[in-house]
N, C-alpha and C positions, 0 to 999 in steps of 0.2 A: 461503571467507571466513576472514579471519586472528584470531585470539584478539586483544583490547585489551583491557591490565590498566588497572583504574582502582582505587583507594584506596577501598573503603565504611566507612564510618562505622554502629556499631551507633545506632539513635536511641530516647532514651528518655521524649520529650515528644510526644503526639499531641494530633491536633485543629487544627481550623484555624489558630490563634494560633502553634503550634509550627511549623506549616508555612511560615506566611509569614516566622518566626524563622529558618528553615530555608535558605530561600531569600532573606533576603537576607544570610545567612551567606555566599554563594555556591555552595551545597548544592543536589540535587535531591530531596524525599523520596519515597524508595523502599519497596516491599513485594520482598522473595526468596521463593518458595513452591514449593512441587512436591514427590515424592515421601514423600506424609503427611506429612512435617515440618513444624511448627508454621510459622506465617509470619514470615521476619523481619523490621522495619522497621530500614530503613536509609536513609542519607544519601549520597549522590551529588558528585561534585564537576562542577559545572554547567556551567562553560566545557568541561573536556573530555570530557563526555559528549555534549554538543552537535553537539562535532566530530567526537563516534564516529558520531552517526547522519549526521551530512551527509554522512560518508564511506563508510562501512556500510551505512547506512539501517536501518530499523527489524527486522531481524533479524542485528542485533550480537550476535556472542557474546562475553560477559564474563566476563576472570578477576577476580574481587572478590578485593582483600586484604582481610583482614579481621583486623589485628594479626598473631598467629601463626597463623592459617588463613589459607585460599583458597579460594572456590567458586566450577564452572563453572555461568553462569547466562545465560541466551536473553532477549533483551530482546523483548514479547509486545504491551508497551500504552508507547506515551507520548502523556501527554496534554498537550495544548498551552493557554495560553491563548486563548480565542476573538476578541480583539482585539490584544493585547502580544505574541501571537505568542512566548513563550519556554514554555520545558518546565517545566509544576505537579508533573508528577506521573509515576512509573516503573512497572510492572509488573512483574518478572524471576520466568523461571521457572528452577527448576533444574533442570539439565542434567548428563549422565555422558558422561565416554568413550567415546565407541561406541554409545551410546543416538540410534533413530531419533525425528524430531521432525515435525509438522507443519507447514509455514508457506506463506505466500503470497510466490509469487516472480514478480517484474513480467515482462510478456511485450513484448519492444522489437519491436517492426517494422525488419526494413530493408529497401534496394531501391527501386524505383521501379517497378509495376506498367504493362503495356503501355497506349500513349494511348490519349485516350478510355475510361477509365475512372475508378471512386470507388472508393476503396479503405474502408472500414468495418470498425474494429479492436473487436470486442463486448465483450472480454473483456480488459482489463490487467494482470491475474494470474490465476494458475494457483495451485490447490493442490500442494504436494507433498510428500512422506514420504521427508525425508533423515538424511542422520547428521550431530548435532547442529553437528560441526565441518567439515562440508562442504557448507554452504548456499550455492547460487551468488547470484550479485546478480543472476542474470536469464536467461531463456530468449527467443535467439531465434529470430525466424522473417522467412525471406528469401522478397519478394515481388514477386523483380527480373523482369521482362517479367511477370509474372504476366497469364494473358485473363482476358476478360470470361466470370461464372459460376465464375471459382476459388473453392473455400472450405476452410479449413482449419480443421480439427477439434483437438481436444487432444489426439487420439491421432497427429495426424500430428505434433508438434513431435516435437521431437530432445531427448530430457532427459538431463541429465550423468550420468557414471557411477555407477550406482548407487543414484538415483534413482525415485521411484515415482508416479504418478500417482495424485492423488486425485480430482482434481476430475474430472466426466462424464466420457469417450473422446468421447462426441459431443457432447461441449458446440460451437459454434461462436467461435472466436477470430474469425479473419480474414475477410471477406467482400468479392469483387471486381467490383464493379458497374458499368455500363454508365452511364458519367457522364450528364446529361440534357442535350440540346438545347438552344440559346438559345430555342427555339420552345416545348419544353415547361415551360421554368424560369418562361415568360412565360405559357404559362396555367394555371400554377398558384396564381399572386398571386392570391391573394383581393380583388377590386374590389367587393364587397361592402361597401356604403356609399359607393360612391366618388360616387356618382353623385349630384343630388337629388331624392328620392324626395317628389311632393305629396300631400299629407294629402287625405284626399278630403275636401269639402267636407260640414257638417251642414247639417240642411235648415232652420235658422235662418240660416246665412248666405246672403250675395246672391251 
């Protein structure tokens, strides 16, 4: 994954009032932290941070200007509004040259497994332990003719060079099952109620 420089802003008003000042500046307000160094809050420019993650996605690695500095920093949290739908709020951890990192990297399916079957994907990421500036955007795993009772583990994916497995070896990603029946998909509707069930009668009525 490629380096995007963005422009930070040091910020020196907190709280919620500052933040909505913040953002409709056109700003995102941000936290840098990592490496015991105190936290710094910072300001974001919103449109194209936006477009770093639609492009990136959430494990953006960020050159921050910072006036006469620059620091490399791993975007960790963004939080979104839960209706508006636009980014409140930043996370960044900091990050080194060469320094290995954790992150969650989505696992794509491709292929088309053999007919007559259900393909059931468990797992959409994976953990992994890479170097800071070699995150891939994704691992995957081809499930072309795959039979019926295939499963694939996390130890069997293919992970890029260099690369380390966090998550279980035997966790289950992929699982390839025997699609159901028109017959059995039809007795397993619950007709439970369908019917009308009569009240029995109390021994006051006629």
């Amino acid at each position: 994954m490629s380096e995007v420089r963005l422009a930070a802003e040091q910020r020196t008003e907190f709280g919620k009032g500052a933040a909505r000042r913040t953002r409709r500046a056109g700003r995102i307000p941000a936290v840098l932290y990592g490496h015991g160094s105190e936290p710094k809050h910072l300001s974001l420019p919103a449109l194209e941070f936006a477009r770093v993650v639609r492009e990136h996605g959430h494990n953006a690695v960020l050159t921050l200007d910072l006036g006469s500095d620059s620091e490399l920093a791993l975007t960790k949290t963004v939080t979104t509004h839960p209706l508006k739908n636009y980014i409140e709020h930043v996370d960044l951890l900091l990050v080194k040259r060469g320094e290995k990192v954790t992150v969650d990297v989505p696992v794509h399916v491709t292929g088309d497994a053999a007919s007559g079957t259900l393909v059931n994907q468990e797992l959409t990421t994976i953990q992994l332990e890479v170097e800071a500036l070699h995150i891939p955007e994704g691992v995957e795993v081809s499930i072309e003719d795959a039979a019926v009772g295939t499963q694939i583990h996390a130890s069997d994916l293919t992970l890029p060079k260099g690369a380390v497995l966090v998550t279980d070896a035997e966790a289950l990603v992929v699982a390839v099952n025997a699609a159901p029946t028109a017959e059995q998909m039809e007795g397993e509707i619950d007709l439970e109620g369908a019917g009308v069930v009569e009240e029995p009668k109390s021994e006051t009525e006629d």
